[in-house]
MIDOSE-1310 file (N, C-alpha, C; in nm, 2 decimals, decimal comma, always signed):
residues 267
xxxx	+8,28/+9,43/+7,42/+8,29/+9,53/+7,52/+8,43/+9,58/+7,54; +8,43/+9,75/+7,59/+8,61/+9,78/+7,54/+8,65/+9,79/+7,67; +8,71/+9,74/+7,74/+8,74/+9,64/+7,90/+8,90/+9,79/+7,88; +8,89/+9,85/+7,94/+8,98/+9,94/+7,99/+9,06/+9,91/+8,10
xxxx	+8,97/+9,91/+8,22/+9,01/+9,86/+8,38/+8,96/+9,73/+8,45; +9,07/+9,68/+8,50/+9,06/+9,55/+8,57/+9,06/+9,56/+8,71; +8,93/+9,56/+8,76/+8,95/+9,60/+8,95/+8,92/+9,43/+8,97; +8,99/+9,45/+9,12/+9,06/+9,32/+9,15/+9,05/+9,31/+9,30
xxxx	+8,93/+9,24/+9,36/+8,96/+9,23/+9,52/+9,09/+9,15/+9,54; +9,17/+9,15/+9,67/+9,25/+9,07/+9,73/+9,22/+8,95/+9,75; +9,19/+8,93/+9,89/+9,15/+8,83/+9,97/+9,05/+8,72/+9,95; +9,12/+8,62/+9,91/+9,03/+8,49/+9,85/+8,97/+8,54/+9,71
xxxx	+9,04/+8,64/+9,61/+9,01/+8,65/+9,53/+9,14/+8,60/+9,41; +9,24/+8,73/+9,42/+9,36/+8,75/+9,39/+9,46/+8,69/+9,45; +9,46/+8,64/+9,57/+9,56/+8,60/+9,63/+9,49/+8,42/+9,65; +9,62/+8,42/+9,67/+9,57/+8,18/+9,69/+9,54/+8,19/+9,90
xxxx	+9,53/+8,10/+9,89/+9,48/+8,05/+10,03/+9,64/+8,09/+10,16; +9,73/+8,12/+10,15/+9,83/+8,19/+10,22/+9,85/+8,34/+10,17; +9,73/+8,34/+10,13/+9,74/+8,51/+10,08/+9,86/+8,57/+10,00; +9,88/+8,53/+9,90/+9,99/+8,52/+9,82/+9,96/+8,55/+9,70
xxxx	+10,02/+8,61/+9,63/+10,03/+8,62/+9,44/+10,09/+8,51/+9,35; +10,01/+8,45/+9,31/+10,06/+8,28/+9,22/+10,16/+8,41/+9,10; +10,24/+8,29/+9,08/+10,28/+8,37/+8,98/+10,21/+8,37/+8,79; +10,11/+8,26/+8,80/+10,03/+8,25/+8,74/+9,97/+8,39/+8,69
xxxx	+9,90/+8,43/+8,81/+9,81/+8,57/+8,84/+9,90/+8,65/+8,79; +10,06/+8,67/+8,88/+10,13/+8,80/+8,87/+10,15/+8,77/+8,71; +10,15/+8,71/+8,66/+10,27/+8,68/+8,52/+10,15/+8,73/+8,40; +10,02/+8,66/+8,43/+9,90/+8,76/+8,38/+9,87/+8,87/+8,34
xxxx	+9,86/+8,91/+8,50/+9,82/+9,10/+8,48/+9,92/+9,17/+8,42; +10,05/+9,15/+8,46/+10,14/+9,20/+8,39/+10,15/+9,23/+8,26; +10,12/+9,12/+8,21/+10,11/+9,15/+8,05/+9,99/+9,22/+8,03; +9,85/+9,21/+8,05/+9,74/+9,29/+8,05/+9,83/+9,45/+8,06
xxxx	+9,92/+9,47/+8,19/+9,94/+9,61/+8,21/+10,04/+9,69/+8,15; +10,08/+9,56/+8,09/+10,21/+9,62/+7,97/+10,12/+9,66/+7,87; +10,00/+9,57/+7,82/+9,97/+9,60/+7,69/+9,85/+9,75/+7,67; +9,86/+9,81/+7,84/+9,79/+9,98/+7,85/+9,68/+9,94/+7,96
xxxx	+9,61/+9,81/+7,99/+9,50/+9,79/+8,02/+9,54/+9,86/+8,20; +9,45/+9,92/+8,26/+9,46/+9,96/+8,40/+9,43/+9,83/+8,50; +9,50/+9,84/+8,57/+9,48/+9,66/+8,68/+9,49/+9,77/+8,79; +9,37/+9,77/+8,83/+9,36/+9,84/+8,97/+9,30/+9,72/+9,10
xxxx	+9,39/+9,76/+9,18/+9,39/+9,64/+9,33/+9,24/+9,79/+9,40; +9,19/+9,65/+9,44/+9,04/+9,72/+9,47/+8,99/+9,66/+9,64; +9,05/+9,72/+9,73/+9,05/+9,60/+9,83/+9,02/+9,69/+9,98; +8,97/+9,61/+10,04/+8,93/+9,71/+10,19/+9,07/+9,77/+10,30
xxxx	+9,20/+9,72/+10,25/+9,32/+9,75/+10,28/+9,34/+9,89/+10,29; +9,43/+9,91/+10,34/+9,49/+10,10/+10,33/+9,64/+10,02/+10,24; +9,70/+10,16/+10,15/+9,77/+10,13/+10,08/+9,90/+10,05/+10,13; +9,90/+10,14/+10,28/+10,03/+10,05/+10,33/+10,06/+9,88/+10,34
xxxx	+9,93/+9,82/+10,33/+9,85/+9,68/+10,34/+9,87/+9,62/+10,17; +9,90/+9,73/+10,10/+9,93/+9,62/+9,95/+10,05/+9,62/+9,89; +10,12/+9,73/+9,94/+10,21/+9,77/+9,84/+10,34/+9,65/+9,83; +10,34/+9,53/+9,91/+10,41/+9,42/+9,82/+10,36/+9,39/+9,66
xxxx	+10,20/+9,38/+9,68/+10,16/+9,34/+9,54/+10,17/+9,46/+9,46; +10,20/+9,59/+9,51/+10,23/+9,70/+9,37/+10,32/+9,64/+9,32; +10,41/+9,62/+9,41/+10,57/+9,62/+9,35/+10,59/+9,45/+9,25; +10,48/+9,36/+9,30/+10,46/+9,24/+9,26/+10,46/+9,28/+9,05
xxxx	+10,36/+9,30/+9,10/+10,30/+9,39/+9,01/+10,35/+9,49/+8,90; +10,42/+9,57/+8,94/+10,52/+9,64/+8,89/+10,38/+9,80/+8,84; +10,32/+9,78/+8,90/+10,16/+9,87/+8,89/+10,23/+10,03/+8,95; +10,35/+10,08/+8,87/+10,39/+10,21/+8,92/+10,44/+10,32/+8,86
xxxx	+10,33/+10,30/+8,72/+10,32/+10,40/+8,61/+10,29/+10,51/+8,65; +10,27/+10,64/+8,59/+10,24/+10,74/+8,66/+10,07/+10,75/+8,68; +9,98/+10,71/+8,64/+9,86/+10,69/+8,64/+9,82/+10,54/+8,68; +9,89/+10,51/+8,78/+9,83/+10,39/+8,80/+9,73/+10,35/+8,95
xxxx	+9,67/+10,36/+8,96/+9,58/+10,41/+9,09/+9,55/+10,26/+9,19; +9,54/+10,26/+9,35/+9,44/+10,19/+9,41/+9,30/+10,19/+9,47; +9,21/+10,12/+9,49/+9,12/+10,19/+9,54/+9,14/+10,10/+9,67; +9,14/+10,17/+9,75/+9,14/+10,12/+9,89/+9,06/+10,17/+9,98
xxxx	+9,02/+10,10/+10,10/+8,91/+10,11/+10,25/+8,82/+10,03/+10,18; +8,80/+9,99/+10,07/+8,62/+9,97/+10,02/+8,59/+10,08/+9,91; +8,69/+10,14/+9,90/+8,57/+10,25/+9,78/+8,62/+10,39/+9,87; +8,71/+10,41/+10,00/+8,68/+10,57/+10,08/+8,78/+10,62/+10,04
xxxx	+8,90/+10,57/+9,94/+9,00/+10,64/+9,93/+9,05/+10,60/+9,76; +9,10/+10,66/+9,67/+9,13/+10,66/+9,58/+9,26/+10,72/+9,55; +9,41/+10,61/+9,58/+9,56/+10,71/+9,61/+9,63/+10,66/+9,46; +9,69/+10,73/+9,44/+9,76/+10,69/+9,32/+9,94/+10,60/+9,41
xxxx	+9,96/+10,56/+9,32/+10,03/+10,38/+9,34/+10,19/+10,48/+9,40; +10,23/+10,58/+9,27/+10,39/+10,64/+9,27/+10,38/+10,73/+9,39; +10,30/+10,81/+9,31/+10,33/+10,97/+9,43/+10,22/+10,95/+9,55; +10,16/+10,85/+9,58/+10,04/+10,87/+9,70/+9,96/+10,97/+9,69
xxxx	+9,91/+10,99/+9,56/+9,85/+11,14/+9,57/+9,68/+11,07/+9,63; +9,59/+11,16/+9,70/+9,48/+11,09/+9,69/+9,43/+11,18/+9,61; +9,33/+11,13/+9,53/+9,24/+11,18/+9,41/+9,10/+11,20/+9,47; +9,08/+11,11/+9,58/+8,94/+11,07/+9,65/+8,91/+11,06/+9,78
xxxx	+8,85/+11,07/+9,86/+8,86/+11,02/+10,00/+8,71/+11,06/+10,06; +8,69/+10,94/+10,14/+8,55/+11,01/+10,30/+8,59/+10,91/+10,39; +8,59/+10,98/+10,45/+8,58/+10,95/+10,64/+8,50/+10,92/+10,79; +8,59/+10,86/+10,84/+8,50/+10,88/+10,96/+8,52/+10,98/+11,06
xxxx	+8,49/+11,02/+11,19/+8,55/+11,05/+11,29/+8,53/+11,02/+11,40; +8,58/+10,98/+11,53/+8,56/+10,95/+11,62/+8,46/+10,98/+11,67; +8,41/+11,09/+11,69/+8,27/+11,12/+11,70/+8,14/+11,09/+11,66; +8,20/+11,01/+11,54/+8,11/+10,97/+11,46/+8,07/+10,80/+11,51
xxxx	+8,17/+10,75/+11,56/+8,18/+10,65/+11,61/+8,15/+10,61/+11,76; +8,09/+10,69/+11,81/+8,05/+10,68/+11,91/+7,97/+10,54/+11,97; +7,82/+10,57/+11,86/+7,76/+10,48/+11,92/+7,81/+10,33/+11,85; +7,94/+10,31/+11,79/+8,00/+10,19/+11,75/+8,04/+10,13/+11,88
xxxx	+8,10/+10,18/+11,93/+8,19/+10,18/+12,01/+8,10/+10,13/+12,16; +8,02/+10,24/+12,18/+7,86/+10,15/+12,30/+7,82/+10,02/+12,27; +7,81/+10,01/+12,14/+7,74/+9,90/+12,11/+7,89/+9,75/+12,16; +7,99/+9,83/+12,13/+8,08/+9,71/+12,14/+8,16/+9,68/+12,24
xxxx	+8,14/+9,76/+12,35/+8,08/+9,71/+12,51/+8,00/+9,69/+12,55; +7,88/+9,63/+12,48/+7,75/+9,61/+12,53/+7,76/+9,46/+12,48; +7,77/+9,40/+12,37/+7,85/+9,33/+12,31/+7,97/+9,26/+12,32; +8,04/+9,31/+12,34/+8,23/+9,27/+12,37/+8,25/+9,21/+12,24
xxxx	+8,26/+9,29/+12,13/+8,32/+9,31/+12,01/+8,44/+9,36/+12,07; +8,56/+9,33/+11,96/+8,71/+9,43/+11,92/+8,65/+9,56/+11,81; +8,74/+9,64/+11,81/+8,74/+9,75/+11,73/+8,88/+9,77/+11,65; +8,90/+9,80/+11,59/+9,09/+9,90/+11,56/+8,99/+9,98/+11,45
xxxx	+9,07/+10,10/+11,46/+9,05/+10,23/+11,34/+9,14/+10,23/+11,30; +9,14/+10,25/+11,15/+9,23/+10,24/+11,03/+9,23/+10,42/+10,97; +9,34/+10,48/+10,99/+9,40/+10,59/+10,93/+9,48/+10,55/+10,85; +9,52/+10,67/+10,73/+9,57/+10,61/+10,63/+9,68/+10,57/+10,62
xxxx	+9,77/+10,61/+10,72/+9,91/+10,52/+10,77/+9,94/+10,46/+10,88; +9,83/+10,46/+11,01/+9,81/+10,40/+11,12/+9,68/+10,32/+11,15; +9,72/+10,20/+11,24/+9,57/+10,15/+11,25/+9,60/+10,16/+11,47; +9,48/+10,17/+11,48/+9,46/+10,22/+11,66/+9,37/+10,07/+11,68
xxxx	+9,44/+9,94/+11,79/+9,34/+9,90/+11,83/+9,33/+9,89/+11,94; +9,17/+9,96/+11,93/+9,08/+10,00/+12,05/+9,07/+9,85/+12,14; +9,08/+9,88/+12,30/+9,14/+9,77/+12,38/+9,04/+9,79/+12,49; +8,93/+9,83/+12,48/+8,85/+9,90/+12,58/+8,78/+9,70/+12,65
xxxx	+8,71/+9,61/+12,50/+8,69/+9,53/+12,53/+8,83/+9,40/+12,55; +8,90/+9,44/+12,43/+8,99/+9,35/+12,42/+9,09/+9,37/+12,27; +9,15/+9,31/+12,25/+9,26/+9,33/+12,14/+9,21/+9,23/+12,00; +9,20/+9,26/+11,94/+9,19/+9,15/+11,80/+9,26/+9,15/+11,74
xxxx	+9,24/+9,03/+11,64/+9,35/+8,97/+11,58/+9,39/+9,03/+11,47; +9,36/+9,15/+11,43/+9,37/+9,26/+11,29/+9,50/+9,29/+11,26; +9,56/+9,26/+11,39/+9,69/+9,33/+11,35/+9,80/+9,22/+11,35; +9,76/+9,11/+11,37/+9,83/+8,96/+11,27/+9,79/+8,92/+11,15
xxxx	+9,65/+9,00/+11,14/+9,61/+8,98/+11,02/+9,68/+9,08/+10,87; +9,69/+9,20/+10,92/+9,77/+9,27/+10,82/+9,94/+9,32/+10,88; +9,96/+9,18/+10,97/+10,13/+9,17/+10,94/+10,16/+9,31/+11,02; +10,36/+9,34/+10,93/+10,37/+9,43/+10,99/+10,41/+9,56/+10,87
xxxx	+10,32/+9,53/+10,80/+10,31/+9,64/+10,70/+10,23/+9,81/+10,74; +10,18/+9,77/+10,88/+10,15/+9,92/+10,92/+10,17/+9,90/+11,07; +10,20/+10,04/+11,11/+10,20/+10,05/+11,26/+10,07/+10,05/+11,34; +10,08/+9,98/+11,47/+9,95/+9,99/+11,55/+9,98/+10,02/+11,68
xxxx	+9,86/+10,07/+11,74/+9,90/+10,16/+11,88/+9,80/+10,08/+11,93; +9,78/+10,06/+12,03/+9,69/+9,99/+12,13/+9,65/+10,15/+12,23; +9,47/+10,14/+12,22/+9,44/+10,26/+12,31/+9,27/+10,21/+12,37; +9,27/+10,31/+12,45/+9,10/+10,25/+12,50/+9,04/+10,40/+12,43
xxxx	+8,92/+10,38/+12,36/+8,84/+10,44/+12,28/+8,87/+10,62/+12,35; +8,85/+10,63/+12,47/+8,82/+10,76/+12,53/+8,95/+10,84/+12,50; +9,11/+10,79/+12,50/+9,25/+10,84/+12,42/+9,25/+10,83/+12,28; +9,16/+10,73/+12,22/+9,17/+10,80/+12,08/+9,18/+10,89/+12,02
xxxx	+9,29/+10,95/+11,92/+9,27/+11,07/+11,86/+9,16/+11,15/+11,82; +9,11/+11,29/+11,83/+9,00/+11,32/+11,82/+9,01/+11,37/+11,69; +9,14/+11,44/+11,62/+9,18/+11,51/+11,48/+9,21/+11,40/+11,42; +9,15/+11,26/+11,43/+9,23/+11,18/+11,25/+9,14/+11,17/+11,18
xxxx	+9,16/+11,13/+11,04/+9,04/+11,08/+10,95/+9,07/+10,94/+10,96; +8,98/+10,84/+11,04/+8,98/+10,75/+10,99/+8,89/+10,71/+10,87; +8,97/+10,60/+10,84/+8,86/+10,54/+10,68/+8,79/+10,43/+10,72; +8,84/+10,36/+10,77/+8,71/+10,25/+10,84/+8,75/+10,21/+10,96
xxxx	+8,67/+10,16/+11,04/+8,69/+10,06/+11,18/+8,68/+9,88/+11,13; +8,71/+9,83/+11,19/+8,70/+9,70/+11,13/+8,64/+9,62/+11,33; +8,60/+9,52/+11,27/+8,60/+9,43/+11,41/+8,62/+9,29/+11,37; +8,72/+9,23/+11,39/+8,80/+9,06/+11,35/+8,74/+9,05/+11,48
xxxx	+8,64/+8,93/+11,46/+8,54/+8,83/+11,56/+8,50/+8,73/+11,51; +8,44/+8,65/+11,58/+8,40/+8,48/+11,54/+8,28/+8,51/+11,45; +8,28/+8,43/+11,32/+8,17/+8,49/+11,23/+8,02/+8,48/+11,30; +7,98/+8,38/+11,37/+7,85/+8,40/+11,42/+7,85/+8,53/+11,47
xxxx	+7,94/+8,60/+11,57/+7,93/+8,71/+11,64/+7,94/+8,83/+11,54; +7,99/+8,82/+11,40/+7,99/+8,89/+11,34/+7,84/+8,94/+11,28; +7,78/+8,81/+11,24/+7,63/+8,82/+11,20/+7,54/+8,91/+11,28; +7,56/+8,86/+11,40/+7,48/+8,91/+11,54/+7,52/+9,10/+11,55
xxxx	+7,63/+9,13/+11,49/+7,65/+9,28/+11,54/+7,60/+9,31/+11,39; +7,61/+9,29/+11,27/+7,53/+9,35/+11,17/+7,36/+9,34/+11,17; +7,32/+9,25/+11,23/+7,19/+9,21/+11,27/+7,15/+9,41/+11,37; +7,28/+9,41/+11,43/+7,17/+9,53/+11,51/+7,27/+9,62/+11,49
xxxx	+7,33/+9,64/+11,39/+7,33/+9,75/+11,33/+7,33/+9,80/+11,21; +7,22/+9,70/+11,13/+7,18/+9,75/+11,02/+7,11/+9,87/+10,99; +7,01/+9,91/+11,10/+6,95/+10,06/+11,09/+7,01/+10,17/+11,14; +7,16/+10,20/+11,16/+7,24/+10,33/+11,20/+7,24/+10,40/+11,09
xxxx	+7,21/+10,55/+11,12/+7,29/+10,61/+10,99/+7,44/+10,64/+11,04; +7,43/+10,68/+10,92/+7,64/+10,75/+10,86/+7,69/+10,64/+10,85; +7,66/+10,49/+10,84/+7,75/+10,39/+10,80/+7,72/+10,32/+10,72; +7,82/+10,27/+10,62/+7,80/+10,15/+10,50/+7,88/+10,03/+10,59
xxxx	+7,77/+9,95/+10,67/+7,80/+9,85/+10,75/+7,86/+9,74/+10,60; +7,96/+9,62/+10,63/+7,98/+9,55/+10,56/+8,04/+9,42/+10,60; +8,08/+9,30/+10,54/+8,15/+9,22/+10,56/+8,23/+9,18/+10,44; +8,35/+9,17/+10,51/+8,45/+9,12/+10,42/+8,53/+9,03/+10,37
xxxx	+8,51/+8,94/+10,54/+8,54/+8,80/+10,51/+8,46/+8,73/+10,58; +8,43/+8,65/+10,65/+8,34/+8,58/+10,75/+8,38/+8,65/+10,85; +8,47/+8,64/+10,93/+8,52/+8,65/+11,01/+8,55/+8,86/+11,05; +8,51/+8,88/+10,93/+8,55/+9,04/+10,95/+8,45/+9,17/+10,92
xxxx	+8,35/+9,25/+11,00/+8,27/+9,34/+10,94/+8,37/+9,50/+10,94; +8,34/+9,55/+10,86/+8,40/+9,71/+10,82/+8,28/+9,83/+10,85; +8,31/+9,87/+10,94/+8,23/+10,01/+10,91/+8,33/+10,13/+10,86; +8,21/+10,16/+10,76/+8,29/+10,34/+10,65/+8,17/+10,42/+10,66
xxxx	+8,22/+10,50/+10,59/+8,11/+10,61/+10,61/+8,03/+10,57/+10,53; +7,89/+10,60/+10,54/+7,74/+10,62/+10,47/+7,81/+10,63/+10,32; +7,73/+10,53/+10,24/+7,76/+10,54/+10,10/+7,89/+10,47/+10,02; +7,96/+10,46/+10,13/+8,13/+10,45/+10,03/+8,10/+10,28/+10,07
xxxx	+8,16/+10,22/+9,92/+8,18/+10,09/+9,87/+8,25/+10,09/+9,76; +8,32/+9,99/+9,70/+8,36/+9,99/+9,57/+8,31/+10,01/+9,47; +8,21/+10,02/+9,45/+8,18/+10,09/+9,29/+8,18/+10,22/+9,34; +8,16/+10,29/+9,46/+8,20/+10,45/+9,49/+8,28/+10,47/+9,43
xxxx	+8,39/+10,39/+9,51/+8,52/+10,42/+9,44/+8,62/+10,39/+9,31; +8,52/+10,31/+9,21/+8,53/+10,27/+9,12/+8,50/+10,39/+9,02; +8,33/+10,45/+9,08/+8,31/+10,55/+9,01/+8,39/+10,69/+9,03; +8,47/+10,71/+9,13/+8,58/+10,85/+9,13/+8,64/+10,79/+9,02
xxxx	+8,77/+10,66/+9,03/+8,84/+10,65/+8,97/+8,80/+10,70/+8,82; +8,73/+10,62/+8,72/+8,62/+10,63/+8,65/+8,60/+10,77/+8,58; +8,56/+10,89/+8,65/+8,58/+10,98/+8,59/+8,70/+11,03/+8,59; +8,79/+10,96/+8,64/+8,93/+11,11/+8,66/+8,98/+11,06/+8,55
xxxx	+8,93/+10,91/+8,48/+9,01/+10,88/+8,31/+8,87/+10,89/+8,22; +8,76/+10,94/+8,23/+8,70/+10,94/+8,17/+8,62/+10,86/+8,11; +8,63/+10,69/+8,18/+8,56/+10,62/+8,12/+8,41/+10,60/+8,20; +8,33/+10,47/+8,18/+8,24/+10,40/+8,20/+8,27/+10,28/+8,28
xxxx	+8,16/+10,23/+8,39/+8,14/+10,12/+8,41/+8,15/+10,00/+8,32; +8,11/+10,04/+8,17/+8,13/+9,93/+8,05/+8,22/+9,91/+8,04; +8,32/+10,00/+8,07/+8,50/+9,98/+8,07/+8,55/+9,88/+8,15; +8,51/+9,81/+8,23/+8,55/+9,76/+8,36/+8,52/+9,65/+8,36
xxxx	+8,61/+9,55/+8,40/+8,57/+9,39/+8,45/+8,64/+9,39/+8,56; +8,56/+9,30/+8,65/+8,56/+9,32/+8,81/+8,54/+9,18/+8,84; +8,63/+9,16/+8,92/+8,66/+9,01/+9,02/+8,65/+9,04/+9,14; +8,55/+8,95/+9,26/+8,56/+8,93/+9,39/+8,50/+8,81/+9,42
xxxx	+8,48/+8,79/+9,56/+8,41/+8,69/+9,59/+8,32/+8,70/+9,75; +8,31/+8,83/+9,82/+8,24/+8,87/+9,95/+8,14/+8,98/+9,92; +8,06/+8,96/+10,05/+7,98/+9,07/+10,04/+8,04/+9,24/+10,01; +8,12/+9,26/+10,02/+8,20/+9,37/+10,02/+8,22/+9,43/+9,87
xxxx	+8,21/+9,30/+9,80/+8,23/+9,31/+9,64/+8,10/+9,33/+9,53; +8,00/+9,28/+9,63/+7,88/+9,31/+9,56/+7,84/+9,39/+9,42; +7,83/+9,56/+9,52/+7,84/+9,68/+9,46/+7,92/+9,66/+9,36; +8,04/+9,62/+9,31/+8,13/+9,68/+9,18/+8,08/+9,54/+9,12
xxxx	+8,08/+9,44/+9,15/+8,05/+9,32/+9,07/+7,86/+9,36/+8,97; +7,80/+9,43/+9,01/+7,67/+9,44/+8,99/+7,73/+9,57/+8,89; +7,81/+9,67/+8,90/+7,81/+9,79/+8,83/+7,91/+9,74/+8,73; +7,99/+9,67/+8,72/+8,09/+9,66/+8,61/+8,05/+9,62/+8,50
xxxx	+8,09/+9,62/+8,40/+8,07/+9,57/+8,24/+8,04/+9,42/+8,26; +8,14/+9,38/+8,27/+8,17/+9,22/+8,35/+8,20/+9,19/+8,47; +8,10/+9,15/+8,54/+8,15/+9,14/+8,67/+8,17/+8,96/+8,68; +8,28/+8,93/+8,74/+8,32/+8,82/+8,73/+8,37/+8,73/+8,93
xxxx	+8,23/+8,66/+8,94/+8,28/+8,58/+9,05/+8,38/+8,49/+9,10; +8,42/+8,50/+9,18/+8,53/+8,35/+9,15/+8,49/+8,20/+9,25; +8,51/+8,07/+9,19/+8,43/+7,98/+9,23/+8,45/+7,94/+9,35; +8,49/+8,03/+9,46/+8,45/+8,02/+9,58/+8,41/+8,14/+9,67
xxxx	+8,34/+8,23/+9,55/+8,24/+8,32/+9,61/+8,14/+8,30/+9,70; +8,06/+8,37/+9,74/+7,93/+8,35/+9,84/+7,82/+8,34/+9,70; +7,71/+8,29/+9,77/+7,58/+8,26/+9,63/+7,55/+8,41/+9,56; +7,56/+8,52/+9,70/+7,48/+8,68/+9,63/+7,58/+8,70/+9,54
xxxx	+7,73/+8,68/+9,53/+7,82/+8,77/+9,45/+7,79/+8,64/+9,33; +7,77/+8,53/+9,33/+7,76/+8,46/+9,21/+7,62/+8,52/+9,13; +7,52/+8,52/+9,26/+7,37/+8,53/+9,18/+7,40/+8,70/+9,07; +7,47/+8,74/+9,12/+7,48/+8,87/+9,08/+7,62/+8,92/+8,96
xxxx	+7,64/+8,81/+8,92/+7,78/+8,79/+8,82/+7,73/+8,78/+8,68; +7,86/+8,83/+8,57/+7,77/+8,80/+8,48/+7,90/+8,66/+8,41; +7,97/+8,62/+8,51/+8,04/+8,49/+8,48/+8,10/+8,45/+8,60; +8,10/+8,29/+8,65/+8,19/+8,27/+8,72/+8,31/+8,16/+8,70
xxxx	+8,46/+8,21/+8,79/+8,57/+8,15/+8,74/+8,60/+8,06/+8,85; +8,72/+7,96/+8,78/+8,79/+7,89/+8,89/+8,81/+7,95/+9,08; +8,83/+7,90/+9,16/+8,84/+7,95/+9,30/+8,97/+8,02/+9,24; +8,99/+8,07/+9,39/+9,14/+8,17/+9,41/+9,25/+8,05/+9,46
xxxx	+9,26/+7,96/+9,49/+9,32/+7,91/+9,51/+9,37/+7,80/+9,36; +9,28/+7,81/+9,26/+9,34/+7,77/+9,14/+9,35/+7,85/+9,01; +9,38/+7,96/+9,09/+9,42/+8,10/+8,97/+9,30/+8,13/+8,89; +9,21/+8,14/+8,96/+9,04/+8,16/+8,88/+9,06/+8,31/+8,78
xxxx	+9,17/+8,38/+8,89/+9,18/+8,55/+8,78/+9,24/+8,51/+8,69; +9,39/+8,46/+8,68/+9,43/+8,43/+8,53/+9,36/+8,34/+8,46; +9,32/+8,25/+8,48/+9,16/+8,16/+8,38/+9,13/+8,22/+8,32; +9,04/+8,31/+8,39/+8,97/+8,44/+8,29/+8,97/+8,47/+8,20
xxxx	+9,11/+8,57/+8,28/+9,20/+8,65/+8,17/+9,24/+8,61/+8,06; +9,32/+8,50/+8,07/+9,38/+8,44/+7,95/+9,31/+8,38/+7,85; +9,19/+8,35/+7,88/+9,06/+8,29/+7,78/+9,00/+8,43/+7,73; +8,96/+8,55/+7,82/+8,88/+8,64/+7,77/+8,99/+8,72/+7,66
xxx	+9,12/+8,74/+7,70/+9,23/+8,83/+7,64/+9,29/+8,75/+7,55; +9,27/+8,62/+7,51/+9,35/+8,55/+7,41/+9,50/+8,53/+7,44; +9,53/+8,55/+7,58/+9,65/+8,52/+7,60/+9,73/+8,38/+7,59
């Protein structure tokens, strides 16, 4: 198989257990991306949320792309150009937002350089979670901006409570409800996931899904793990992304991507 592009979840995939780049990993792809191969970071982040590992990375050729939200945005690494994009809008979010005072869920909306967390029930922990690599505003839903595009909402809650608000909102439309880590569900718009955004990338170089080997280990990763050439779980995936792999590697916390790599690439 002619393995072109390397998409790459983050979190408990790519990164070790303090969310970090082994240098194992970094010293890996590297050479993969010296030798032409595309290593695209594939992760429910906004760009502002990776760009340590661009630079880790050194992923800032002039074609060198991320796919970020899940699949709703496709920015290129140098110039930020976006190639791709779908949205939400506040309006659209409406009955999110009912439901999560009826509930007492958190909210924050993620724009593509700001994240807003909505404080109507309470504040979550989203914005210790992605550091201080982006700015955040604290607002109650009704001052939200009405002109932004957001790309997803997220809600960081206790994973049981997580289960419980995908339980009743599995039948909305306009949303590709998800989970990304236990602890974290994402709403985006209707349709968008990573092989969406696998598939923009995809045609803007002209390849195929056969092109592609794909690492994750959450529900979120599903979709690209099931559409890639090789989809490759890592050994502390959940059972659907293993049942649905067509190999699986060491965990993330013992360099399960460079394993791979360096067995499948003869490195």
């Amino acid at each position: 198989m002619d393995i072109k592009l390397i998409a790459l979840d983050l979190d408990n995939t790519l990164l070790n257990a303090d969310s970090l780049l082994s240098i194992r990993n970094r010293e890996t792809l590297k050479k993969l991306h010296q030798r032409g191969l595309k290593v695209v970071l594939t992760t429910g982040r906004p760009i502002k949320g990776i760009l340590p590992f661009i630079d880790q990375l050194n992923l800032k050729e002039v074609e060198d792309y991320s796919i970020n939200f899940n699949g709703g945005v496709i920015q290129n690494n140098l110039s930020k150009k976006i190639i791709s994009s779908k949205f939400l809008t506040k309006d659209m979010m409406k009955p999110i937002n009912n439901l999560a005072n009826q509930m007492r869920f958190p909210l924050d909306g993620i724009t593509i350089d700001r994240a807003y967390s909505v404080i109507d029930v309470k504040k979550s922990g989203y914005q210790s979670f992605i550091g201080k690599l982006m700015a955040f505003t604290d607002v109650e839903f009704a001052d939200l901006p009405d002109d932004q595009h957001y790309f997803k909402f997220v809600s960081q809650t206790e994973p049981a409570q997580v289960a419980e608000i995908q339980a009743e909102t599995k039948n909305l439309p306009n949303f590709t409800i998800v989970k990304s880590r236990p602890n974290l569900l994402e709403f985006l718009p209707r349709g968008v996931n990573k092989s969406f955004g696998l598939s923009k990338l995809l045609a803007h170089f002209g390849w195929s899904f056969d092109n592609v080997m794909a690492f994750g280990d959450e529900e979120n990763d599903l979709p690209m793990i099931k559409s890639a050439g090789i989809g490759v779980a890592m050994g502390n995936a959940s059972a659907e992304v293993k049942a649905v792999s067509n190999a699986v590697t060491k965990r993330n916390t013992e360099d399960g991507v460079a394993v791979y790599l360096e067995k499948y690439f003869d490195l």
